[in-house]
Backbone as ProteinMPNN parsed JSONL, in Angstrom:
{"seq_chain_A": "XXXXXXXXXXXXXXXXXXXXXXXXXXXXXXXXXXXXXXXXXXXXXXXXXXXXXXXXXXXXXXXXXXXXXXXXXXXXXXXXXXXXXXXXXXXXXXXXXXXXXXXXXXXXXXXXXXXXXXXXXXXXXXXXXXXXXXXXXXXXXXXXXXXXXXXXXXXXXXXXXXXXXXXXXXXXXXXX", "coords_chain_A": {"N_chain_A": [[127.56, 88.134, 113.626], [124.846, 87.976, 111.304], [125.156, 87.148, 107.888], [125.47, 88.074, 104.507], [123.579, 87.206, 102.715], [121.787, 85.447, 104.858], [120.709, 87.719, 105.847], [119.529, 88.685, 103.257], [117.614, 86.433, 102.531], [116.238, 86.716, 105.007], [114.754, 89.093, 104.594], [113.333, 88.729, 101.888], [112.151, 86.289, 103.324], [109.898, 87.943, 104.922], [109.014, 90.155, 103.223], [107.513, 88.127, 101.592], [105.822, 87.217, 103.431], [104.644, 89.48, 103.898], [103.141, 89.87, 101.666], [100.936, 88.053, 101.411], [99.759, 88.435, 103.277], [98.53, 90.952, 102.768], [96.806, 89.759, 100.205], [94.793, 88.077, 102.141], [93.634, 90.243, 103.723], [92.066, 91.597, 101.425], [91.016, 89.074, 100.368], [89.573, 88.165, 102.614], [88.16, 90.449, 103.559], [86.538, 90.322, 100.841], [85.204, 88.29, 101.168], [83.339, 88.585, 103.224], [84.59, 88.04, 106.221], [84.68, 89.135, 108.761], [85.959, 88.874, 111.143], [88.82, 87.612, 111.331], [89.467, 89.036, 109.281], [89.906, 91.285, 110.763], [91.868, 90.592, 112.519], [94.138, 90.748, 111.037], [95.306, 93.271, 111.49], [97.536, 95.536, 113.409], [96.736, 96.092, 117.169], [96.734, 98.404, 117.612], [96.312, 99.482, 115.085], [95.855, 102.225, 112.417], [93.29, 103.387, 109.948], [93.428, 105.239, 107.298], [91.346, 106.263, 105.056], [90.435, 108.559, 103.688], [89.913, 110.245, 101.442], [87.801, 108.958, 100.432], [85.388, 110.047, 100.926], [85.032, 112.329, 99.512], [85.032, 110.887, 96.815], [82.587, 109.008, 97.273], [81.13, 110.999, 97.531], [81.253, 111.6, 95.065], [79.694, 110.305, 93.797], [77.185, 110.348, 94.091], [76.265, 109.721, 96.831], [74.96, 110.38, 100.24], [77.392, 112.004, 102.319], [78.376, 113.457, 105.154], [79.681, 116.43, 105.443], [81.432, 117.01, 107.198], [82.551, 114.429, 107.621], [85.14, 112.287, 108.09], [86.695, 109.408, 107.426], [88.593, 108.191, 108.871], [89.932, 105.915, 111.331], [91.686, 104.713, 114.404], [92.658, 101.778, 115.754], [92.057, 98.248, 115.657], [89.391, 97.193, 116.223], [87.896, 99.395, 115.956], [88.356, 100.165, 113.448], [87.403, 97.649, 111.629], [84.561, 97.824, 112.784], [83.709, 99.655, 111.225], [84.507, 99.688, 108.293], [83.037, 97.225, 108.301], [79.913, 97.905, 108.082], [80.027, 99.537, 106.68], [80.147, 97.976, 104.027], [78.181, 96.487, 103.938], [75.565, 94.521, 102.509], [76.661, 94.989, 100.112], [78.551, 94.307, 97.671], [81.571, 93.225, 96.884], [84.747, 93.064, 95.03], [88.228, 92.843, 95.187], [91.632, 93.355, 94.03], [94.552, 93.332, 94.571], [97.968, 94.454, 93.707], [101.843, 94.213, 92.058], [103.732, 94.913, 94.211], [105.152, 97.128, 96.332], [107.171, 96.536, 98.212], [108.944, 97.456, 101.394], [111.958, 96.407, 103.445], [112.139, 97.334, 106.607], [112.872, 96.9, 109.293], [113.61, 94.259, 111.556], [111.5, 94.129, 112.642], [109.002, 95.955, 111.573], [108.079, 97.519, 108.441], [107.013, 98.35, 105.302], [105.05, 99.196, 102.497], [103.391, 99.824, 99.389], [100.775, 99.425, 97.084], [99.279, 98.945, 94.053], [96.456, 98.711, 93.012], [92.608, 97.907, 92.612], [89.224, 98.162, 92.545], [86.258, 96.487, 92.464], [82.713, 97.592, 93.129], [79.431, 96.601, 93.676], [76.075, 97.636, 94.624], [73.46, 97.511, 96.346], [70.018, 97.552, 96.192], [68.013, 100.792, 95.918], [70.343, 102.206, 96.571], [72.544, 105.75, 94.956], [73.558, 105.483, 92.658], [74.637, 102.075, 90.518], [77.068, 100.71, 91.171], [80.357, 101.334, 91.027], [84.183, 100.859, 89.573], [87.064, 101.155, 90.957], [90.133, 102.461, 90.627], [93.325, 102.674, 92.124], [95.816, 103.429, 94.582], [97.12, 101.635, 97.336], [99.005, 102.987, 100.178], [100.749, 101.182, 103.168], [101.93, 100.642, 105.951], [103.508, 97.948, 108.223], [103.756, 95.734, 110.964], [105.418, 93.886, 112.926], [103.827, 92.066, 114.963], [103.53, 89.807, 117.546], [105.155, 87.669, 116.566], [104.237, 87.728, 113.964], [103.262, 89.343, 110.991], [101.609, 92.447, 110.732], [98.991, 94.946, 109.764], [99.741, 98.354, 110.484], [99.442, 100.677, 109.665], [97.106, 102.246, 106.814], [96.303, 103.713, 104.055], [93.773, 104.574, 101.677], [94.87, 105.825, 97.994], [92.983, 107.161, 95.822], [92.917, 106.985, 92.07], [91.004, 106.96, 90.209], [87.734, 106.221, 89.371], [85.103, 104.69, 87.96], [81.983, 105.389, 87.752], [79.289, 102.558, 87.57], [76.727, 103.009, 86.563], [74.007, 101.476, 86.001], [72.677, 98.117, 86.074], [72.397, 94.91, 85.009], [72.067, 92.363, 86.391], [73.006, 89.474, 88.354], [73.782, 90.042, 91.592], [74.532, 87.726, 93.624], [75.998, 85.908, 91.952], [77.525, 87.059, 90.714], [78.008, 87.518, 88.023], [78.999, 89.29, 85.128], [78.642, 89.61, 82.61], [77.62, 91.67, 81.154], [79.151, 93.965, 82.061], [81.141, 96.477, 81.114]], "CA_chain_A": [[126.746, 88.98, 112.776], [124.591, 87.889, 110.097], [126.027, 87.411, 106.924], [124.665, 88.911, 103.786], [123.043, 85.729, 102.359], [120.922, 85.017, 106.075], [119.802, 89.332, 105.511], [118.262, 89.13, 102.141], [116.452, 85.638, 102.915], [115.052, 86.991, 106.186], [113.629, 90.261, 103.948], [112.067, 87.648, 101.055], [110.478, 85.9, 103.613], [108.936, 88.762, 105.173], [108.0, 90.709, 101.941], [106.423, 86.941, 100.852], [104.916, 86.912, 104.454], [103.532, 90.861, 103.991], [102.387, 89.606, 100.286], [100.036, 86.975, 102.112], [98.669, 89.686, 104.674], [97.297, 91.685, 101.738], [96.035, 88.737, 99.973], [94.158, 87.898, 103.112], [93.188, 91.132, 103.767], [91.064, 91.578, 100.23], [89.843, 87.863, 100.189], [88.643, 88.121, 103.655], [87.018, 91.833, 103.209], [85.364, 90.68, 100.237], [83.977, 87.38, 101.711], [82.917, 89.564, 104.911], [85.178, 87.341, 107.143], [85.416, 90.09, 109.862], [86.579, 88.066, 112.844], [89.602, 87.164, 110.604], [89.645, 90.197, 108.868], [89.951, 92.33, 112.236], [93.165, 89.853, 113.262], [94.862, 91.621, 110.51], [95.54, 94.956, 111.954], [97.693, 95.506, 114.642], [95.588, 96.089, 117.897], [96.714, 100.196, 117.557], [96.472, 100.299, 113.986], [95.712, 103.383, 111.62], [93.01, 103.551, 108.497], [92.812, 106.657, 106.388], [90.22, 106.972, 103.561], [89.8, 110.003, 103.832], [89.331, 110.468, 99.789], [87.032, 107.99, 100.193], [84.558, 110.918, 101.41], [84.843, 112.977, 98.255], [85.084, 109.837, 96.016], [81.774, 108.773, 97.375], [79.589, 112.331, 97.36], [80.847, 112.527, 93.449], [78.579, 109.237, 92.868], [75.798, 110.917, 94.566], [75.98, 109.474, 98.5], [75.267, 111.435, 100.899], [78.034, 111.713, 102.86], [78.241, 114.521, 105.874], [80.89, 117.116, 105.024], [82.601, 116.752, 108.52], [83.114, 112.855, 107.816], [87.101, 112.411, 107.686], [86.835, 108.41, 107.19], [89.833, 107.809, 109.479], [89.686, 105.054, 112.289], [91.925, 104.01, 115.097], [92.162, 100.636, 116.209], [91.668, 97.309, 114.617], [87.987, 96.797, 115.958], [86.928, 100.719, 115.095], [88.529, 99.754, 111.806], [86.682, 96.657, 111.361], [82.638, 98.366, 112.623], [83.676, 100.786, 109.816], [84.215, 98.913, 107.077], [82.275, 95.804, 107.883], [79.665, 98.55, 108.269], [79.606, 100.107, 105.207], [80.162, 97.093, 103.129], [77.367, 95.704, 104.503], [74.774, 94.274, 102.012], [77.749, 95.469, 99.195], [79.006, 93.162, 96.892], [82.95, 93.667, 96.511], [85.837, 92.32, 94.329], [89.169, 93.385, 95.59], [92.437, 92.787, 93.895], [96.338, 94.179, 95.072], [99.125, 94.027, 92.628], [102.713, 95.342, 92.198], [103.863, 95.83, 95.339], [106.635, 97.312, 96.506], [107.628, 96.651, 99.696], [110.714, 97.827, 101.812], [111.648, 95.554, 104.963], [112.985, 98.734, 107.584], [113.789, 96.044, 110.265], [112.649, 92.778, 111.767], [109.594, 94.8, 113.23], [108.912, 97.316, 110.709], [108.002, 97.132, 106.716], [105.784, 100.023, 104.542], [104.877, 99.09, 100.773], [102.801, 100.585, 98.359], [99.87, 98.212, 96.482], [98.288, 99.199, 93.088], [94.524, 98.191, 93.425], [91.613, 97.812, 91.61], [88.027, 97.068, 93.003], [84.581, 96.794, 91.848], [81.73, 97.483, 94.197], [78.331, 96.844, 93.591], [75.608, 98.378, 95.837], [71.855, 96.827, 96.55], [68.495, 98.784, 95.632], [68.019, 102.22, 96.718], [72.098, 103.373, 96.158], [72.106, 105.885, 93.849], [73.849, 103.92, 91.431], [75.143, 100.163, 90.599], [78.442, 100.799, 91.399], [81.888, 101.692, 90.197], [84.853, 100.205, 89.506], [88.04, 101.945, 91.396], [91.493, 102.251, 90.835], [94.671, 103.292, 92.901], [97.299, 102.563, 95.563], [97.245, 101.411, 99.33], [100.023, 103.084, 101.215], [100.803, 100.65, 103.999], [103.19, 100.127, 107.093], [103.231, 96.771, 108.946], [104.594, 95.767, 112.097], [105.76, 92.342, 113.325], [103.414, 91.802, 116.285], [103.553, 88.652, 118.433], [105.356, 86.902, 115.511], [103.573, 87.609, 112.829], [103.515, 90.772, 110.315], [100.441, 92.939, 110.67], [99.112, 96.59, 108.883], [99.775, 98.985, 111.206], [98.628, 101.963, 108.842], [96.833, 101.852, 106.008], [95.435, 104.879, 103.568], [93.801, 104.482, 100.246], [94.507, 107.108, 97.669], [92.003, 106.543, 94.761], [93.412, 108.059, 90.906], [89.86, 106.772, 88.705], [86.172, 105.985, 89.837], [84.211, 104.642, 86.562], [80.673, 104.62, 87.955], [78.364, 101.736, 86.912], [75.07, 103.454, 86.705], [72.663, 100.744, 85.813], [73.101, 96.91, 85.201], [71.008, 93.756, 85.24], [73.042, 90.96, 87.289], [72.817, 88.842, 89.991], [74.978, 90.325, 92.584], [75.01, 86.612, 94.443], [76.639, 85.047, 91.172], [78.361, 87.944, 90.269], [77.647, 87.63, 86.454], [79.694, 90.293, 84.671], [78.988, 90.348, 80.858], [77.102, 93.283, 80.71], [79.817, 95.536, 82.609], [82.498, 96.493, 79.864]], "C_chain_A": [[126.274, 88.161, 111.576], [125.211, 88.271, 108.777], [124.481, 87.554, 105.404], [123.398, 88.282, 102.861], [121.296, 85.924, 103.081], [119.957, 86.875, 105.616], [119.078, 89.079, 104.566], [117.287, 87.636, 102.093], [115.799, 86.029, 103.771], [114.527, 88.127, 105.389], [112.949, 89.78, 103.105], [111.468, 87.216, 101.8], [109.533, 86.592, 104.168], [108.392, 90.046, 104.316], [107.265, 89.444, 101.336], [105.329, 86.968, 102.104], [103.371, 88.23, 104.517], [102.448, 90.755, 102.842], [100.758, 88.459, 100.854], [99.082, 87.649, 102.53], [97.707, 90.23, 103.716], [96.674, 91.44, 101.501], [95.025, 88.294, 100.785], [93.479, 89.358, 103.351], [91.837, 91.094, 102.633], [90.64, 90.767, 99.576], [88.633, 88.019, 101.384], [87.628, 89.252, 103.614], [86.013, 91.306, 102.34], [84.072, 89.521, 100.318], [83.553, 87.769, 102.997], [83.109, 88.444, 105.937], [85.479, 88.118, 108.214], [86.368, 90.244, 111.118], [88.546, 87.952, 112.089], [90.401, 88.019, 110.021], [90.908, 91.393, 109.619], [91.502, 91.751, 112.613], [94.428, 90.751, 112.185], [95.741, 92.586, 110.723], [96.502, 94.363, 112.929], [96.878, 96.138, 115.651], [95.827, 98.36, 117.971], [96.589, 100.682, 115.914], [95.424, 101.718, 113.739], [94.82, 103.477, 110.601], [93.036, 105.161, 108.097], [92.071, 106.468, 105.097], [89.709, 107.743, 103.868], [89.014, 110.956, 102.712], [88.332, 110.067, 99.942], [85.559, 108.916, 99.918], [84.101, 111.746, 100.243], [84.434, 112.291, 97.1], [83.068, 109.897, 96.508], [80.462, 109.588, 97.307], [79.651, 112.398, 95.367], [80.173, 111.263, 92.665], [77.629, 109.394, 93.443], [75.439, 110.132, 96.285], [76.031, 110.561, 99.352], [75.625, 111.647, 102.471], [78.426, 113.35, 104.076], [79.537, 115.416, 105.225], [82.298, 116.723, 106.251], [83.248, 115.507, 108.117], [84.551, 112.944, 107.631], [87.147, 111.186, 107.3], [88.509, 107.714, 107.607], [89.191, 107.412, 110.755], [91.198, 104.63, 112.79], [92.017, 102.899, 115.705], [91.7, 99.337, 115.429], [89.941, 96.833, 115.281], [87.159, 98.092, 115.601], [87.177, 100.382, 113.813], [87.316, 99.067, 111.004], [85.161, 97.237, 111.724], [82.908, 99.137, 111.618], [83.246, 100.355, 109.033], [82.995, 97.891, 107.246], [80.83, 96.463, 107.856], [79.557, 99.092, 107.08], [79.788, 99.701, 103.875], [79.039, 96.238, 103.247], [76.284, 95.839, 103.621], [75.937, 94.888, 100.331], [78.383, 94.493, 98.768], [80.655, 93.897, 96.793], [83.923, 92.852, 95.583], [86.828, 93.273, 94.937], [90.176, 93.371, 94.646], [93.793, 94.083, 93.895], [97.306, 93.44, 93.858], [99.972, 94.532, 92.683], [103.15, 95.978, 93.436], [105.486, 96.064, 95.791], [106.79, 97.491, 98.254], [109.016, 96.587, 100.468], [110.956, 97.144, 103.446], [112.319, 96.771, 105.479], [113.677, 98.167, 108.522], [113.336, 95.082, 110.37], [111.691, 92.905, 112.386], [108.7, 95.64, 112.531], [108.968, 97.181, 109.205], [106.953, 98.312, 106.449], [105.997, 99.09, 103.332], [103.364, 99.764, 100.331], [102.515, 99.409, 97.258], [99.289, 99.272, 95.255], [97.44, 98.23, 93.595], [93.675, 98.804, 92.418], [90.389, 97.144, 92.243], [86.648, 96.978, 92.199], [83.304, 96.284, 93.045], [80.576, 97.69, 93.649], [77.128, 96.767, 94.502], [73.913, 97.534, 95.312], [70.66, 98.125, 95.614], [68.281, 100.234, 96.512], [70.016, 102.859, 96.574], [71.544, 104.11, 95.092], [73.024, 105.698, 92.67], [74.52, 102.541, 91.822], [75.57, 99.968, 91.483], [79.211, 100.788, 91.272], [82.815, 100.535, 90.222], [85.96, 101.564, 89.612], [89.538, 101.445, 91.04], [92.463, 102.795, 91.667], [95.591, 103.016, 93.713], [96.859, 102.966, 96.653], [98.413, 101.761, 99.626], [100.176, 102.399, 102.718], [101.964, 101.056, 105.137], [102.488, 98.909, 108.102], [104.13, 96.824, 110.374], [104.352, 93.855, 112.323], [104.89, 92.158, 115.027], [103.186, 90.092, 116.788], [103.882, 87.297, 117.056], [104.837, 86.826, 113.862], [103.362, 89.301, 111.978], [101.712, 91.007, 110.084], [100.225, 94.475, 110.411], [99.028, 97.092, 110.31], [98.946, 100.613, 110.624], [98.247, 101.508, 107.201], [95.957, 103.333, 105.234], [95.368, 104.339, 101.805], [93.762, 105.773, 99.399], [94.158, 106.703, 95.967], [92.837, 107.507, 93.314], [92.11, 108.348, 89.885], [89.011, 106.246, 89.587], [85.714, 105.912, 88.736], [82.782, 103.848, 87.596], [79.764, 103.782, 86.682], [77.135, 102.099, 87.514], [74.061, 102.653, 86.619], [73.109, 98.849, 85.585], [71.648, 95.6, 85.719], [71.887, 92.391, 85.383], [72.495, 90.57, 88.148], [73.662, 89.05, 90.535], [75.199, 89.15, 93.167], [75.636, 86.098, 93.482], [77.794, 86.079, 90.16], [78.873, 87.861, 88.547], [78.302, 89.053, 85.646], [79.517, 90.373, 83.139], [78.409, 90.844, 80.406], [77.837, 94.575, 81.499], [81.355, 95.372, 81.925], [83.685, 96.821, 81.308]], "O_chain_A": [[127.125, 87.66, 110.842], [125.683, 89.38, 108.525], [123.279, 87.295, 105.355], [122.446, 88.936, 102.436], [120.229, 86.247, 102.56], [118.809, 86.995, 105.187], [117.868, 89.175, 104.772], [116.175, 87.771, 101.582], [114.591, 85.843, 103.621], [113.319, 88.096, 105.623], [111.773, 90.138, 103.167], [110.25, 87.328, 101.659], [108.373, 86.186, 104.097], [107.494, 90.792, 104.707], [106.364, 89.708, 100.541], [104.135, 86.777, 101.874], [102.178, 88.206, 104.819], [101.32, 91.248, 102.858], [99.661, 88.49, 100.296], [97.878, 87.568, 102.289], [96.484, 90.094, 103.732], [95.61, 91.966, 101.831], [94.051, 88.012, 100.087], [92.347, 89.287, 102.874], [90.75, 90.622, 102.967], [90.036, 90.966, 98.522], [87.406, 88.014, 101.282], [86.416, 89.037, 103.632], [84.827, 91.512, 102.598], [82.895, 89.527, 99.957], [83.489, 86.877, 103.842], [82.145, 87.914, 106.488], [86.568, 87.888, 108.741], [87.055, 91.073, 111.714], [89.401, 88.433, 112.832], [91.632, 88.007, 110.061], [91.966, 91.949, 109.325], [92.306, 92.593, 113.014], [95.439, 91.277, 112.65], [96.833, 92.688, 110.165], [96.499, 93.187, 113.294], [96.093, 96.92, 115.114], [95.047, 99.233, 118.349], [96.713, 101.84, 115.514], [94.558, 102.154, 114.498], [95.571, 103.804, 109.682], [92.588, 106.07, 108.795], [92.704, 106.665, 104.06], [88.568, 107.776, 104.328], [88.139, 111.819, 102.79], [87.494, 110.877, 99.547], [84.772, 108.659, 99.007], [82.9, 111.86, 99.998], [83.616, 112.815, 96.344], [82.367, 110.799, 96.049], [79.296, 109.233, 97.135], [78.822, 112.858, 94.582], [80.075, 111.121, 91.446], [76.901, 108.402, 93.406], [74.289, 110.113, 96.722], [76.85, 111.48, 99.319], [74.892, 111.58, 103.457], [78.769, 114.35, 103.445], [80.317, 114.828, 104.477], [83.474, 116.365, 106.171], [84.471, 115.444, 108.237], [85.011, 113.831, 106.911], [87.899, 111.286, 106.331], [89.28, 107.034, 106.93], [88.287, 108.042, 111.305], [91.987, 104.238, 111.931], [91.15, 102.927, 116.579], [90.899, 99.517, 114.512], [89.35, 96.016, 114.575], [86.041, 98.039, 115.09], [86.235, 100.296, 113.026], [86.561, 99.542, 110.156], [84.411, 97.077, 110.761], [81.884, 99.279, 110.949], [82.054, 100.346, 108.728], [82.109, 97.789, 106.398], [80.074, 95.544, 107.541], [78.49, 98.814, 106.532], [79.71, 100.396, 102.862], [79.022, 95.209, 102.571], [75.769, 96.956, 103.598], [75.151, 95.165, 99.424], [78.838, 93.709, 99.601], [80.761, 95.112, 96.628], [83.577, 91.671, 95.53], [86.453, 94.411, 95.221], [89.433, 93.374, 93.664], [93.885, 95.214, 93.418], [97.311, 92.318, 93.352], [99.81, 95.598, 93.277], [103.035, 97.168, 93.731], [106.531, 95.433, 95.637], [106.552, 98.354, 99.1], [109.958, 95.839, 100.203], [110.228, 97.382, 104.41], [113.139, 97.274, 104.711], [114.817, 98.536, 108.805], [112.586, 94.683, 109.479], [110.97, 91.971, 112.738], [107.629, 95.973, 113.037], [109.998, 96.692, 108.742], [106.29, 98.969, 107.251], [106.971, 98.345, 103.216], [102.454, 100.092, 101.093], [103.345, 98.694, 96.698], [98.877, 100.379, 95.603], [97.616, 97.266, 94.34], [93.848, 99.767, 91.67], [90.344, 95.937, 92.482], [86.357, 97.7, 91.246], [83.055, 95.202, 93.577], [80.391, 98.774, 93.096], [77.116, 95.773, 95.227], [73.501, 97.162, 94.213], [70.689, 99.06, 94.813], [68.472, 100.412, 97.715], [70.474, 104.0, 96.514], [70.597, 103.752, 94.392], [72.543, 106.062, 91.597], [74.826, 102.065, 92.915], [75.131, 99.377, 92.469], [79.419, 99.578, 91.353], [82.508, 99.447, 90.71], [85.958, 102.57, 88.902], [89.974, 100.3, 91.159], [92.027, 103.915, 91.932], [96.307, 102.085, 93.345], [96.391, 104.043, 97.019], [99.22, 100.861, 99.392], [99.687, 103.107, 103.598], [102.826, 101.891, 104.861], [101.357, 98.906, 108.589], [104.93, 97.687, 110.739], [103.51, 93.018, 112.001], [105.522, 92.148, 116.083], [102.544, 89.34, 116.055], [103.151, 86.366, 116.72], [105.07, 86.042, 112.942], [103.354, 90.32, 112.669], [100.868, 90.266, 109.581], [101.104, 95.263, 110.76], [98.425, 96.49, 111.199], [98.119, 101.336, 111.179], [98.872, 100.691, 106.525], [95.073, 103.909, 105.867], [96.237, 103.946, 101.026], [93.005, 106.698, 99.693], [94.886, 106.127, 95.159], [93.3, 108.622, 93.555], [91.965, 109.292, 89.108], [89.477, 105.778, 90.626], [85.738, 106.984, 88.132], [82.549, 102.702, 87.981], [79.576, 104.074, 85.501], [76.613, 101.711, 88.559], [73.041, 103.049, 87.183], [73.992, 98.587, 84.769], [70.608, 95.539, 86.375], [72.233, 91.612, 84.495], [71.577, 91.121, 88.755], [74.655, 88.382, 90.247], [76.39, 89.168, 93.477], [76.356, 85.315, 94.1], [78.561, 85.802, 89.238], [79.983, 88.142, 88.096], [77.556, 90.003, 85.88], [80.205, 91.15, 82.477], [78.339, 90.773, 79.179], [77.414, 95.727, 81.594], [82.281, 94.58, 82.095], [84.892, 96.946, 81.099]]}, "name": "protein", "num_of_chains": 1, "seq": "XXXXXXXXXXXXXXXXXXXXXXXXXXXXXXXXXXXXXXXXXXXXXXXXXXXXXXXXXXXXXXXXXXXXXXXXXXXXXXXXXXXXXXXXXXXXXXXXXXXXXXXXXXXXXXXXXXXXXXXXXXXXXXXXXXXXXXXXXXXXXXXXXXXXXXXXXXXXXXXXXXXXXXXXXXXXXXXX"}
């Protein structure tokens, strides 16, 4: 039997390994690496933004009522998002995470987040800057730790109504 030592190194390195995933996750999203992206998931994962739906009608999109913004699957996942990020400038960033190893297949944590999305011509506005927490669960597939579920639940939306940037150089010192 493992002794108590060998246990809490094998859970650091796979809360440092799940810390990576994220990181990867919301570099690759926001350089629209999709191929890369998509490897992420496990091949049954889970998204829910389901807020996302409400979030997005109260900055004036118009978003069907039915929509639920829940996907199956790491390539429905991936046409989603890559899909409605598309021509969308993003910043990502995860912080604070708390993550609980369950076994050597199995991990959940909980990410504070913070993004800022800014939207092309014709949105009807800029685009906000979001805050809140990713509820996760991972799974250890074919060696490697991958999201198995994933739901964002948003707390703040500060829309940016108007600005005068270059979204390709992402110039920021006119958005307080």
């Amino acid at each position: 039997m493992a002794n108590e030592n060998t246990i809490n190194t094998d859970r650091a390195e796979a809360a440092a390994a799940i810390s990576v995933l994220k990181a990867q996750y919301f570099r690759l999203m926001d350089m629209k690496r999709w191929d890369e992206w998509q490897a992420l998931f496990a091949p049954t994962a889970f998204m829910d933004m389901s807020g996302e739906a409400a979030a997005m009608r109260s900055l004036g999109f118009p978003i069907p009522g039915d929509a639920d913004f829940k996907w199956r699957g790491a390539a429905s996942i991936r046409a989603a998002v890559s899909e409605a990020l598309d021509n969308v400038t993003t910043v990502h960033h995860g912080h604070m995470p708390e993550i609980e190893i369950l076994s050597t297949r199995e991990a959940r944590g909980i990410w504070a987040m913070e993004d800022m999305i800014l939207y092309g011509p014709g949105a009807p506005i800029a685009g906000f800057r979001g805050y809140g927490h990713y509820f996760e669960s991972y799974v250890n597939h074919d060696g490697r730790w991958r999201i198995q579920t994933i739901q964002l639940v948003r707390l703040c939306i500060r829309p940016i109504a108007t600005m005068s940037i270059d979204r390709t150089s992402c110039s920021q010192s006119d958005i307080a």
